[in-house]
Backbone of each chain as ProteinMPNN parsed JSONL, in Angstrom:
{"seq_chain_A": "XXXXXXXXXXXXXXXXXXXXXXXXXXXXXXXXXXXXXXXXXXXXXXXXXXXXXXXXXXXXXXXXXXXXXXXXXXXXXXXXXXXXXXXXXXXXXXXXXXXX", "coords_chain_A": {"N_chain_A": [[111.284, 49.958, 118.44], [110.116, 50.959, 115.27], [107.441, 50.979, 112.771], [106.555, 51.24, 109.413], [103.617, 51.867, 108.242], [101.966, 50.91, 105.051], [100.359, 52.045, 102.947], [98.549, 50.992, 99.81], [97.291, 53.453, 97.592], [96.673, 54.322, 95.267], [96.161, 52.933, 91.721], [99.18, 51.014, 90.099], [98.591, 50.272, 87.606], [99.855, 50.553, 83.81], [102.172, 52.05, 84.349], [105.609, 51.755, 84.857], [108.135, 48.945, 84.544], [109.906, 48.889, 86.789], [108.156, 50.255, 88.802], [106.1, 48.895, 89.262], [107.323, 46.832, 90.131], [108.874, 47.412, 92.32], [106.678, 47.647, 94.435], [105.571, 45.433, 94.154], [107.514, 44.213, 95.739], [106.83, 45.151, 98.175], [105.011, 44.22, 98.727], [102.273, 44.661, 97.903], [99.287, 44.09, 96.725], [96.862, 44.904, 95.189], [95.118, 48.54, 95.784], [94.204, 49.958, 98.523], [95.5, 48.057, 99.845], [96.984, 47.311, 103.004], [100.224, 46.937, 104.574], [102.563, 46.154, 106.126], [106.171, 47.7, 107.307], [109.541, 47.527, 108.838], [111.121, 50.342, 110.171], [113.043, 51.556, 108.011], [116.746, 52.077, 106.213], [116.449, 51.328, 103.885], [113.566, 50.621, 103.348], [112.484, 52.432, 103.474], [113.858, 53.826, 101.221], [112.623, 52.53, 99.144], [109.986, 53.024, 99.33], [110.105, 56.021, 98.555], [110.21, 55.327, 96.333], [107.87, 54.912, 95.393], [106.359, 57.063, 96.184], [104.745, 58.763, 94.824], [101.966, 56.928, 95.179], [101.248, 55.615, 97.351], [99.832, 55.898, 101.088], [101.202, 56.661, 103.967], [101.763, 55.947, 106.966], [103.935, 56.309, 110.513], [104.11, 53.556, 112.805], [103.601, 52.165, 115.87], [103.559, 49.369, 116.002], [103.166, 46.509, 114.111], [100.018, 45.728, 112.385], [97.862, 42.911, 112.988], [96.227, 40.757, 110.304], [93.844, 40.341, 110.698], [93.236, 42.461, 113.016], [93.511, 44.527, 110.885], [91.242, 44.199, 109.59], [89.354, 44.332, 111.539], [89.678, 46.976, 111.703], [88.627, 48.318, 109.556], [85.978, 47.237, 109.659], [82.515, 48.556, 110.022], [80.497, 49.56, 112.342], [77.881, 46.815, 113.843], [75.444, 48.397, 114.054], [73.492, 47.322, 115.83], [72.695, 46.383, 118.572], [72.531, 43.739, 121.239], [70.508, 43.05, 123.861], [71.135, 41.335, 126.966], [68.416, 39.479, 128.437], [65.773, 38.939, 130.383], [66.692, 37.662, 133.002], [67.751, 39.167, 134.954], [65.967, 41.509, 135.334], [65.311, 44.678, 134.714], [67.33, 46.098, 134.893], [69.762, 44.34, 133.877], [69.946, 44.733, 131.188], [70.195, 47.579, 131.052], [71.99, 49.261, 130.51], [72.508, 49.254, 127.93], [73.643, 47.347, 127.299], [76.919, 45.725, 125.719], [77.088, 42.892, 123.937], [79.263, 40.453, 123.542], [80.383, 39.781, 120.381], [78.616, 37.135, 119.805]], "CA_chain_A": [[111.308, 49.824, 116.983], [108.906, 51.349, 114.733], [107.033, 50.316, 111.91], [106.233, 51.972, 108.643], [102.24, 51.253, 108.081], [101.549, 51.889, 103.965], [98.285, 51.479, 102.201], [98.647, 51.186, 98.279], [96.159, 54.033, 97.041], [96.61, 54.789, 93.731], [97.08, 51.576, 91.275], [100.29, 51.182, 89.46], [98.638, 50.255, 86.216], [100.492, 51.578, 83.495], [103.336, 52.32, 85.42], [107.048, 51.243, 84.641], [107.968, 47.791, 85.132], [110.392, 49.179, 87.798], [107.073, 50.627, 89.832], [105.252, 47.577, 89.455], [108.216, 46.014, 90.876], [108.661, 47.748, 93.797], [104.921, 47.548, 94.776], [105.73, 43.783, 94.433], [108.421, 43.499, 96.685], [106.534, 46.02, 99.012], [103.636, 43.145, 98.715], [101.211, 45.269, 97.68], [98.952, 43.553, 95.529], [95.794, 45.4, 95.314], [94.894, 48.989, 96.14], [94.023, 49.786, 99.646], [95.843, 46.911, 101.065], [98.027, 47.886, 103.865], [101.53, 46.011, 104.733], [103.698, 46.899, 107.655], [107.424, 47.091, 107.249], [109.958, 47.769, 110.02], [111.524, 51.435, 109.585], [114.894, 50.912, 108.103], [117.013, 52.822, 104.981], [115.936, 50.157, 102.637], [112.317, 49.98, 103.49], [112.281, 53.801, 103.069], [114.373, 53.547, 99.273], [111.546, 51.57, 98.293], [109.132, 53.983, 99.308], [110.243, 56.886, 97.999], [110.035, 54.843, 94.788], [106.176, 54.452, 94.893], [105.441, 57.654, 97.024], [103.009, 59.407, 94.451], [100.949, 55.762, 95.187], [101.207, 54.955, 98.399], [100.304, 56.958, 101.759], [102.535, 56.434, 104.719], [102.147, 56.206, 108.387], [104.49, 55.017, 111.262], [103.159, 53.025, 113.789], [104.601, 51.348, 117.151], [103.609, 47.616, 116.237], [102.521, 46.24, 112.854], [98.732, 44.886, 113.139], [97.825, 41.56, 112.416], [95.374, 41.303, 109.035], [92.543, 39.977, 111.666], [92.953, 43.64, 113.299], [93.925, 45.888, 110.08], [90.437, 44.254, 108.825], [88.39, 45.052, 112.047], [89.747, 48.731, 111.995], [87.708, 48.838, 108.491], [84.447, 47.008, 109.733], [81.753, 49.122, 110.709], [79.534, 49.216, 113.947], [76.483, 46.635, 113.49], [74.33, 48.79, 114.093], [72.371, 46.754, 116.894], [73.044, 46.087, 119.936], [72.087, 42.152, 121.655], [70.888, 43.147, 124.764], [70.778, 40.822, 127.889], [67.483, 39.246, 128.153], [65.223, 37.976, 131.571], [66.906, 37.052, 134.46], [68.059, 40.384, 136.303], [65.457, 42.411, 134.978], [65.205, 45.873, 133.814], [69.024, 45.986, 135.241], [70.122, 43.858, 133.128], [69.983, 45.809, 129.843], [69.882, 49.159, 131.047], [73.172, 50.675, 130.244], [72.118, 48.912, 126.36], [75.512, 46.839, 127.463], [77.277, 44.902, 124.485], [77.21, 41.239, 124.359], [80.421, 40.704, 122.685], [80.58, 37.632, 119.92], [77.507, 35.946, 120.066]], "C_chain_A": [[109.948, 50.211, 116.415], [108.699, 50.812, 113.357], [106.35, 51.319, 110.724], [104.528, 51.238, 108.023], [101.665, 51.717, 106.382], [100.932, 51.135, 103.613], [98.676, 51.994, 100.716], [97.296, 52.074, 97.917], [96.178, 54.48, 95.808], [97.106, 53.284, 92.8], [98.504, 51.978, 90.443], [99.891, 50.949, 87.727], [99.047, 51.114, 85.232], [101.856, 52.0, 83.313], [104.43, 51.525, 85.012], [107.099, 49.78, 85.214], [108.713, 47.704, 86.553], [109.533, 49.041, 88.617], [106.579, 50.034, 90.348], [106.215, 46.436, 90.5], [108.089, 45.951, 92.243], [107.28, 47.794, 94.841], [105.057, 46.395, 94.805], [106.537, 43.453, 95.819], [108.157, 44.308, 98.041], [105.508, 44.888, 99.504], [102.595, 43.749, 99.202], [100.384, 45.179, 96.553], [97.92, 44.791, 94.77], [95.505, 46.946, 96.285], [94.034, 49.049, 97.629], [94.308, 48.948, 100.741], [96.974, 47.542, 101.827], [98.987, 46.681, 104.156], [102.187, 46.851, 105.635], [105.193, 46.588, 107.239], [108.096, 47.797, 108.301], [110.704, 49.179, 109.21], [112.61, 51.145, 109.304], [115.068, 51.925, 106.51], [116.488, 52.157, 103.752], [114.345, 50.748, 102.185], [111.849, 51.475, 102.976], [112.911, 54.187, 101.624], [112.666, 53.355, 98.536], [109.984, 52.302, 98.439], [108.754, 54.846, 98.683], [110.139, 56.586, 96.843], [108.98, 55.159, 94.421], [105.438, 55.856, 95.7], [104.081, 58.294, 96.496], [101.911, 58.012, 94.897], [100.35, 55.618, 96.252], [100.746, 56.106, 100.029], [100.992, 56.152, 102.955], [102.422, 56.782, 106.222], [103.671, 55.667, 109.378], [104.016, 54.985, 112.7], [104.2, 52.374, 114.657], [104.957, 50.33, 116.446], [102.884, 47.593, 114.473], [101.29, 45.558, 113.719], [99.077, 43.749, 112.573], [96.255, 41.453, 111.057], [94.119, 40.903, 109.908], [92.006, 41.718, 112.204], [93.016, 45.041, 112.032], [92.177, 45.575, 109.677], [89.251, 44.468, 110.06], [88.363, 46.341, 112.369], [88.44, 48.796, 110.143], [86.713, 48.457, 108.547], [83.608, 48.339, 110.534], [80.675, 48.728, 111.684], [78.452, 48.326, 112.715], [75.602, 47.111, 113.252], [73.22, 48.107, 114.802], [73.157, 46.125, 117.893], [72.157, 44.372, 120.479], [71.753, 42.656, 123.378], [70.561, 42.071, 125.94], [69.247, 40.563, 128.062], [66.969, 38.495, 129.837], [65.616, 38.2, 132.5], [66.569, 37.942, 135.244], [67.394, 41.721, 135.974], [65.571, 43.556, 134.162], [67.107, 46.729, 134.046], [69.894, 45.486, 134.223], [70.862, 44.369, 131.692], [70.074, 47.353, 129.787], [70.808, 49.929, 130.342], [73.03, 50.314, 128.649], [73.453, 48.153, 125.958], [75.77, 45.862, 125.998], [77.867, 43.476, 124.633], [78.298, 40.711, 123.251], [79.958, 39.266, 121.823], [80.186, 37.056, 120.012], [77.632, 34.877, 118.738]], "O_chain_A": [[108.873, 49.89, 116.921], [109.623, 50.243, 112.776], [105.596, 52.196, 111.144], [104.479, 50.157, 107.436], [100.993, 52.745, 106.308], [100.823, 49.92, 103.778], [99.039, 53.144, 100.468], [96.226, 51.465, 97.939], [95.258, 55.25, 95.53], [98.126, 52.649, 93.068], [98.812, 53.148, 90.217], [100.612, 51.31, 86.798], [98.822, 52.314, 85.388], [102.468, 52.232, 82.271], [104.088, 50.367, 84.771], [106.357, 49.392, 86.116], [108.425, 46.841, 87.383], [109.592, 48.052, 89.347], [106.352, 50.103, 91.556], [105.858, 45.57, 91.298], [107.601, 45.151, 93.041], [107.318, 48.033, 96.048], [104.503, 45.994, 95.829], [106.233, 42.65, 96.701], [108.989, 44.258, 98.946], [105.28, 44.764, 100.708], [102.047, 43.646, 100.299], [100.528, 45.887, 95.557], [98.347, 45.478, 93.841], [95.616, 46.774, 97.499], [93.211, 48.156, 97.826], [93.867, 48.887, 101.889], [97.815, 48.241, 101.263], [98.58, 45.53, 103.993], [102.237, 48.077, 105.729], [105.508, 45.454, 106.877], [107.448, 48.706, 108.819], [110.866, 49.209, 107.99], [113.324, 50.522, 110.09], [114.14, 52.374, 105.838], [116.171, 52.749, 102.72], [114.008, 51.175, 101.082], [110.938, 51.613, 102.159], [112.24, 54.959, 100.94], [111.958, 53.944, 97.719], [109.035, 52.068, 97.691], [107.628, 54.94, 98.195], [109.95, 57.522, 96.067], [108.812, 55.658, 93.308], [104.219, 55.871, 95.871], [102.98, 58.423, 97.03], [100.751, 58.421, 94.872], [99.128, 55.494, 96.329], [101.389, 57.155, 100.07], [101.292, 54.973, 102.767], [102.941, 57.807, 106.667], [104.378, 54.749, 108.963], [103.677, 55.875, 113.479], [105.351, 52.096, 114.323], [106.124, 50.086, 116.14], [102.282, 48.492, 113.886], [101.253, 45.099, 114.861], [100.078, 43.468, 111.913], [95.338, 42.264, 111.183], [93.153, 41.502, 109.436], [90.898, 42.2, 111.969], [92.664, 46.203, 112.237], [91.582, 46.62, 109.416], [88.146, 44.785, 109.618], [87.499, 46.907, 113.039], [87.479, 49.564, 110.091], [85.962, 48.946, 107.703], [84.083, 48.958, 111.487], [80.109, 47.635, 111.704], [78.187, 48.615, 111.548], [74.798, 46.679, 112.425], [72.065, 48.285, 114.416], [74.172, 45.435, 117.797], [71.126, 44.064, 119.881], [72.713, 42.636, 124.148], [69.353, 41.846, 125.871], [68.62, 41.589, 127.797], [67.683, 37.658, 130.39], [65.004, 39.039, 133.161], [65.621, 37.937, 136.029], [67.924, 42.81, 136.191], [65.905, 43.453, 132.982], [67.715, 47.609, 133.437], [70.746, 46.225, 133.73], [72.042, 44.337, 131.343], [70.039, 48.114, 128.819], [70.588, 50.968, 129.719], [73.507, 51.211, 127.954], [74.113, 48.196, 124.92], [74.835, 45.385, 125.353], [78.841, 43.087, 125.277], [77.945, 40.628, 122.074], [79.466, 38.209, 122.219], [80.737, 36.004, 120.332], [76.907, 33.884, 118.674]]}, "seq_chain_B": "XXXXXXXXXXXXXXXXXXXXXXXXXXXXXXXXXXXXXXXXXXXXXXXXXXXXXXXXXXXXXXXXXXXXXXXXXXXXXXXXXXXXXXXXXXXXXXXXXXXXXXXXXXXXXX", "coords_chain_B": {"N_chain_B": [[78.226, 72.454, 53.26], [76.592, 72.026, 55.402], [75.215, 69.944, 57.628], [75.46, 66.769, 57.936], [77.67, 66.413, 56.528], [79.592, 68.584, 57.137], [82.278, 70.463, 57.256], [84.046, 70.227, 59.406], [86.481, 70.07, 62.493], [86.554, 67.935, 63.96], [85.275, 65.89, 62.339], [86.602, 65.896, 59.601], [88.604, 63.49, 59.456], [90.372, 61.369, 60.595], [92.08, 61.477, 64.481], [90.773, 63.365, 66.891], [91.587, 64.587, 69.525], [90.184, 66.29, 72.208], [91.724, 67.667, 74.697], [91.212, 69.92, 77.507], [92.671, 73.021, 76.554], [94.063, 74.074, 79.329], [93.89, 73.852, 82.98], [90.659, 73.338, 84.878], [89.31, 74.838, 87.605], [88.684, 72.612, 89.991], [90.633, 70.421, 88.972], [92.914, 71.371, 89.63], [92.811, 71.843, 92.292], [92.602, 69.234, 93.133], [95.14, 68.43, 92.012], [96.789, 69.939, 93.485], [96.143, 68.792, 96.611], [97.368, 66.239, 95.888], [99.864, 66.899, 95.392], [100.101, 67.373, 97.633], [99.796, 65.101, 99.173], [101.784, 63.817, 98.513], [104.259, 65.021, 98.955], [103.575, 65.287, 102.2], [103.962, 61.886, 102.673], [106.894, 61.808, 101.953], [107.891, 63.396, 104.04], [106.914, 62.303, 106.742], [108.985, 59.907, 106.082], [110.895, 60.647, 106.702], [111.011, 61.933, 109.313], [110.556, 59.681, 110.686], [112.818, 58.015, 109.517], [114.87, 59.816, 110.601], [113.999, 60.125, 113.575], [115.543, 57.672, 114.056], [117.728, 57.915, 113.999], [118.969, 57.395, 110.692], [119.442, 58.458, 107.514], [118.791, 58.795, 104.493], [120.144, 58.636, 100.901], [118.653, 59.638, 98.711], [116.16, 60.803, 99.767], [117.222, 63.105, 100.673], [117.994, 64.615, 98.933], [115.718, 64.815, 97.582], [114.898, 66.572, 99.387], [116.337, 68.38, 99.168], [116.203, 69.125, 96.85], [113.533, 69.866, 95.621], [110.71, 71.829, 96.006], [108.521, 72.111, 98.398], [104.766, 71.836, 98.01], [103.194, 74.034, 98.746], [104.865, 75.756, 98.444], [105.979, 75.786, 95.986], [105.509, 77.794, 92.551], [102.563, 79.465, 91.147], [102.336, 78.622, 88.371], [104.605, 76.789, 87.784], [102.703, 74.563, 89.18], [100.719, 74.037, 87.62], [101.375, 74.106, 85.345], [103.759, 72.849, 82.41], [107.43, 73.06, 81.183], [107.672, 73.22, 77.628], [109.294, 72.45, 74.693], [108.265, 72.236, 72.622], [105.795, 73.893, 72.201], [103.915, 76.845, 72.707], [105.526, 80.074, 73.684], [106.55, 78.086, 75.197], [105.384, 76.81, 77.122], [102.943, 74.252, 78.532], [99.989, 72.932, 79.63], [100.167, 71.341, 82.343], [98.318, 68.697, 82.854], [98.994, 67.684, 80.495], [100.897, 66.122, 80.477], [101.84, 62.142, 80.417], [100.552, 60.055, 82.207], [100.069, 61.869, 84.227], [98.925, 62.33, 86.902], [100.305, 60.634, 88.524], [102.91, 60.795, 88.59], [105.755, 63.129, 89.984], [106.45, 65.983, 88.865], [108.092, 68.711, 89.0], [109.78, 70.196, 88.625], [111.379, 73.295, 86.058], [112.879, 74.031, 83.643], [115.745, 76.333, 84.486], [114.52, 80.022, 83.836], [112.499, 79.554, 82.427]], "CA_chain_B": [[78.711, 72.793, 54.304], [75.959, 71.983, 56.713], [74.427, 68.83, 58.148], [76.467, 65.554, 58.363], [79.196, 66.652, 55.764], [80.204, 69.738, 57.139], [84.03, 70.405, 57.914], [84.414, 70.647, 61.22], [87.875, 69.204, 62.442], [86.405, 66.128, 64.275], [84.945, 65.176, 61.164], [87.55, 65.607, 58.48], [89.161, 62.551, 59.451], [91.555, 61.104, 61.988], [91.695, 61.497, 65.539], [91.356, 64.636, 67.486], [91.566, 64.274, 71.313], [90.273, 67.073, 72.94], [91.947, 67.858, 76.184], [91.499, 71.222, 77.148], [94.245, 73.698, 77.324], [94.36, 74.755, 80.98], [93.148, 72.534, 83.88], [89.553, 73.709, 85.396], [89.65, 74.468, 89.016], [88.319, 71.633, 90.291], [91.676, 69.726, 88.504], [93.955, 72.193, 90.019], [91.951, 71.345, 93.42], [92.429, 67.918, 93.199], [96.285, 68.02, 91.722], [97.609, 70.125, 94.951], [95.671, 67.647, 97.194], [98.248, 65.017, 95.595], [101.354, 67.176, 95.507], [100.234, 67.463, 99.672], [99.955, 63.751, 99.42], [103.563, 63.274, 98.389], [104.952, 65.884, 100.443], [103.138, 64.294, 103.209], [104.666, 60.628, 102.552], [108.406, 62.179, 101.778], [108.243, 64.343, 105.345], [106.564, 60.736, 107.458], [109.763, 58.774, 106.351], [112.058, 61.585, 107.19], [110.833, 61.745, 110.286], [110.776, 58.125, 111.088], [113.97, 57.308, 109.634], [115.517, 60.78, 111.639], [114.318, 59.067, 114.764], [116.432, 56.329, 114.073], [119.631, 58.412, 113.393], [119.335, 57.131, 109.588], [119.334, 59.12, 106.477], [119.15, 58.476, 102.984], [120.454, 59.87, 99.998], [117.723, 60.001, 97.669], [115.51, 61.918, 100.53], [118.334, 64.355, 100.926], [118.415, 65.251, 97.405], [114.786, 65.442, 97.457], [114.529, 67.465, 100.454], [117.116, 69.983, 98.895], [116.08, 70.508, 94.87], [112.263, 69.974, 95.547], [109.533, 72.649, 96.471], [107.38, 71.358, 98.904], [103.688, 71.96, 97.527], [103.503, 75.587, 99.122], [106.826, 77.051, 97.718], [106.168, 76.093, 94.236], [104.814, 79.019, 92.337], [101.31, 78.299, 90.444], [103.382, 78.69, 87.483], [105.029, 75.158, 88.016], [102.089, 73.336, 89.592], [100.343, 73.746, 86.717], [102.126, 74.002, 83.802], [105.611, 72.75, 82.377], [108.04, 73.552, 79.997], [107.611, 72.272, 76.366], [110.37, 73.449, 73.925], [107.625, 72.93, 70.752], [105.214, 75.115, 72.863], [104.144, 78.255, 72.405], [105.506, 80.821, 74.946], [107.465, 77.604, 76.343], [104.863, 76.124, 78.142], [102.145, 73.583, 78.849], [99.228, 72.029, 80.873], [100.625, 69.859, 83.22], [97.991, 67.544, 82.866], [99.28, 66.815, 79.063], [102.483, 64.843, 80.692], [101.431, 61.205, 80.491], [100.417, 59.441, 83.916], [100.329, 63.526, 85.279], [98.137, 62.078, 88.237], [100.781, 59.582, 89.407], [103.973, 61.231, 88.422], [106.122, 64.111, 89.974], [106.879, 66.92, 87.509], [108.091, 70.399, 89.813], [110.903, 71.55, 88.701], [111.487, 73.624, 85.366], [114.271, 74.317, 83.386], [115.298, 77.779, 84.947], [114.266, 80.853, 82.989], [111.402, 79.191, 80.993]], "C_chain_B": [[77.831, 72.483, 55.224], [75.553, 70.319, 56.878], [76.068, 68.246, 58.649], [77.512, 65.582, 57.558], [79.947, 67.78, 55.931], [81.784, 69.606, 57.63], [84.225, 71.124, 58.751], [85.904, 70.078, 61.586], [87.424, 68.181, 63.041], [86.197, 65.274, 63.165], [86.079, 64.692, 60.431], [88.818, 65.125, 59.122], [90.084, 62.64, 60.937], [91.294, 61.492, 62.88], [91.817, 62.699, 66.243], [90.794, 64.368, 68.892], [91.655, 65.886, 71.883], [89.789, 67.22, 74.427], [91.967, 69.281, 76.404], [92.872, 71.849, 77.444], [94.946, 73.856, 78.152], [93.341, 73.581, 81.767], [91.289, 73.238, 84.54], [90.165, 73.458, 87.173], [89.828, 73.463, 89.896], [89.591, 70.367, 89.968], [92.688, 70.368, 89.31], [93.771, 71.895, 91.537], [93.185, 69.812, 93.944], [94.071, 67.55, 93.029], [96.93, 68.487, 93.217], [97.338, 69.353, 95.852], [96.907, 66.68, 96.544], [99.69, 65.753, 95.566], [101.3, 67.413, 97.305], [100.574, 66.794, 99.997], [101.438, 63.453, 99.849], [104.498, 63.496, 99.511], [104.836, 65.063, 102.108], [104.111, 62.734, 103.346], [106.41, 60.842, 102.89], [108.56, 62.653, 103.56], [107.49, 62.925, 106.573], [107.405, 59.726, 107.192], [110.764, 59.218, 106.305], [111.891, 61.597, 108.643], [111.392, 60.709, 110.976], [112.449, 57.462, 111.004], [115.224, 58.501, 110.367], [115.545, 60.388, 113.147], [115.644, 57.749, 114.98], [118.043, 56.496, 113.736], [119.908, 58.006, 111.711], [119.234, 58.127, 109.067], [119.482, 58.505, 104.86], [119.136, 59.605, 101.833], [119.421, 60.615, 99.277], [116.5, 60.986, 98.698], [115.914, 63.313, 100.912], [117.957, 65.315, 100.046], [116.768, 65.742, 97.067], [114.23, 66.31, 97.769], [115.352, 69.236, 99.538], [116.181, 70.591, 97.495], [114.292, 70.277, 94.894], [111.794, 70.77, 95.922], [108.974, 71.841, 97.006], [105.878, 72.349, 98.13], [103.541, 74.113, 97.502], [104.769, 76.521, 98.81], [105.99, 77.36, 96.228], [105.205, 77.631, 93.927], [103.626, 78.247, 91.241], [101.73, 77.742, 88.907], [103.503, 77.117, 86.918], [104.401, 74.174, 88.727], [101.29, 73.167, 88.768], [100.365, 73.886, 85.323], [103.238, 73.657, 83.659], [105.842, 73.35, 81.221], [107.755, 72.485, 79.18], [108.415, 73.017, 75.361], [109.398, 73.645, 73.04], [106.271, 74.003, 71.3], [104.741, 76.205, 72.763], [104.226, 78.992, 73.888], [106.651, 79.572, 76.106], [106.849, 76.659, 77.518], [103.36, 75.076, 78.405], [101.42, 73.343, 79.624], [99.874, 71.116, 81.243], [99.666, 68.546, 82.895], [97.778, 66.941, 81.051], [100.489, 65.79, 79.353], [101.739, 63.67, 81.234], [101.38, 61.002, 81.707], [100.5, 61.024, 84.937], [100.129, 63.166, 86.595], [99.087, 61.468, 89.425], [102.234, 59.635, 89.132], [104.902, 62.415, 89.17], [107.156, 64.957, 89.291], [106.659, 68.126, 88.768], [108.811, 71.132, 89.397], [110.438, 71.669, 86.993], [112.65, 74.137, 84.439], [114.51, 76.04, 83.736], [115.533, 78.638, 83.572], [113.366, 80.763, 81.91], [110.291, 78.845, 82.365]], "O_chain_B": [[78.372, 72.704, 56.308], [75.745, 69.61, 55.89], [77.076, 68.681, 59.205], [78.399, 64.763, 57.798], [80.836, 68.088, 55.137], [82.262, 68.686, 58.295], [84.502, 72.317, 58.874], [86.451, 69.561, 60.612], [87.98, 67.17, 62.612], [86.748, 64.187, 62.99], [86.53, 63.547, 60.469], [89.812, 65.814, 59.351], [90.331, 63.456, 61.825], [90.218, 62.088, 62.828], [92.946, 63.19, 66.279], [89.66, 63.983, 69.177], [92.676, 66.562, 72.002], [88.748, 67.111, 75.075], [92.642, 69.967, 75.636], [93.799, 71.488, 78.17], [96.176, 73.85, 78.097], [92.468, 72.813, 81.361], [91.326, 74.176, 83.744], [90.879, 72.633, 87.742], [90.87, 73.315, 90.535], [89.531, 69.371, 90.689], [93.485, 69.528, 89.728], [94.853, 71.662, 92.074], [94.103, 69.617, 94.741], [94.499, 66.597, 93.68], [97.459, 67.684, 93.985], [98.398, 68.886, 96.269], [97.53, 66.461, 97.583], [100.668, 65.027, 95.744], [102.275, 67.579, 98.037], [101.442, 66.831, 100.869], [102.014, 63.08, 100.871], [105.11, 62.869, 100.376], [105.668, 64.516, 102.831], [104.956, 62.671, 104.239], [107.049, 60.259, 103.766], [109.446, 62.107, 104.217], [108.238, 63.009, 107.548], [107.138, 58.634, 107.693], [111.724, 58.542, 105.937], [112.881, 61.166, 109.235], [112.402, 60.726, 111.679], [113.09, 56.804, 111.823], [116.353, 58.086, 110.63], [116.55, 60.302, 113.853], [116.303, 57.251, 115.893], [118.999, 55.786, 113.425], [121.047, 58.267, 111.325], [118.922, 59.059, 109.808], [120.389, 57.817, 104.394], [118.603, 60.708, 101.709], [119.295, 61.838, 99.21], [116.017, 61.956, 98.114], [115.265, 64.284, 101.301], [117.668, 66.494, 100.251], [116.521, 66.778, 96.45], [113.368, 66.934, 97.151], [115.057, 70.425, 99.42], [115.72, 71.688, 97.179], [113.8, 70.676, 93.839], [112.561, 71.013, 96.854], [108.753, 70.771, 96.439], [106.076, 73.508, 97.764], [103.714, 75.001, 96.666], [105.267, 77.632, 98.991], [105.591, 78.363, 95.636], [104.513, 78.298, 94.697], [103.635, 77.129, 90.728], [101.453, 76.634, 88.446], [102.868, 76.49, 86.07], [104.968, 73.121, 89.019], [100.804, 72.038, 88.846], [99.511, 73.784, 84.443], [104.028, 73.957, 84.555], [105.082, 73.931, 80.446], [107.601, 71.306, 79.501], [108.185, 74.216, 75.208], [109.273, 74.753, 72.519], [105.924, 74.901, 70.533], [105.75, 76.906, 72.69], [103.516, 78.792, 74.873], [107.241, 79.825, 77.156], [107.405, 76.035, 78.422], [102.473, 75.93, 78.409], [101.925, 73.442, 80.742], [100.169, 70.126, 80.573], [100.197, 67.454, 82.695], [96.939, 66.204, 80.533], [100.897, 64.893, 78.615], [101.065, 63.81, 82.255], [102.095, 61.677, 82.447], [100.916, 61.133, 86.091], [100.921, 63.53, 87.464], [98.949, 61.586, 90.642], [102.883, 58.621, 89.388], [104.5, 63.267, 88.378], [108.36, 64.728, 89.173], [105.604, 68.425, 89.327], [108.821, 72.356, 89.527], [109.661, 70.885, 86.448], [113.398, 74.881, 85.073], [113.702, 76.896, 83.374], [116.248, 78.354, 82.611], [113.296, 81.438, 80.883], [109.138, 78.474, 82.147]]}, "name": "protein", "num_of_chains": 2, "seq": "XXXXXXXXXXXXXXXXXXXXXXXXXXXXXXXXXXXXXXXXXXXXXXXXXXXXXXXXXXXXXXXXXXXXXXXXXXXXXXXXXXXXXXXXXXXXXXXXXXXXXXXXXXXXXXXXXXXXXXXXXXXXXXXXXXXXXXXXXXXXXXXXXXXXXXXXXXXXXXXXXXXXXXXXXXXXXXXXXXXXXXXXXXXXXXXXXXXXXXXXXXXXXXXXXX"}
């Protein structure tokens, strides 16, 4: 089973109360938020409603909003590396200390 | 006639909204980029729901009487028909919400 992955990019302001609708019942509050729905004739109706808005992947698995929001974080930018014990070994490869 | 009383048409009264006639490249740019968009979206839940042996009507109907982006002629991606018009025809980006609407087809022979 596959999953239709759409990201609201354009707002609806404006827009018919129909549009606004369907963007509701899509539960898409806010531009750039993504929502997963399972592929089905429906789910695709309701699409085609909002397509100038919306863009449109499909994906295996829906994410979970924990992972849709670490696909949009960016690298730290620093690395933590290992410190003492096992010397210059230790840190060499500049390894990543996950989740400190 | 000169200074701050001259008659210009912004001046002598009421509102004049000028949009220009024709789109600037850079608009024309930016509009095919969004008729790709669409296209794009329409042909990713044809796909998807073709995998799945479904079909729906309203994709059918779109698939048949629509131009995808590359058919249309420039003609109809950036201009429509307007009966009060002159010549019959318009900037597309005078049809309200232009940005977030699709306007392709034309009435044929205009």
């Amino acid at each position: 089973m596959s999953w239709f992955r759409i990201t609201l990019h354009r707002s609806a302001i404006g827009l018919p109360e129909r549009t606004r609708g369907v963007l509701a019942a899509l539960g898409l509050r806010r531009r750039s938020q993504v929502v997963f729905h399972p592929v089905s004739p429906q789910f695709a109706g309701m699409i085609m409603k909002v397509k100038e808005l919306v863009r449109v992947e499909e994906v295996a698995r829906p994410l979970s909003r924990a992972e849709v929001k670490a696909e949009r974080t960016p690298e730290r930018g620093f690395w933590l590396e290992r410190r003492g014990t096992g010397g210059l070994e230790a840190g060499k490869e500049g390894e990543k200390v996950g989740e400190l | 006639m000169f200074g701050a009383f001259r008659f210009t048409n912004p001046l002598s009264g009421g509102l004049l909204w000028k949009i220009p006639w024709r789109l600037s490249r850079f608009q024309k740019y930016r509009h095919r980029k969004r008729l790709q968009a669409v296209d794009n979206v329409v042909a990713t839940v044809d796909a998807a729901l073709a995998k799945q042996g479904e079909t729906l009507k309203q994709l059918e109907r779109w698939k048949a009487e629509m131009p995808t982006e590359a058919e249309m002629l420039p003609r109809d991606k950036y201009t429509m028909f307007d009966r009060k018009a002159k010549r019959y025809r318009k900037g597309i980006h005078k049809l309200p919400k232009w940005t977030r609407v699709s306007q392709r087809l034309n009435p044929p022979g205009y």
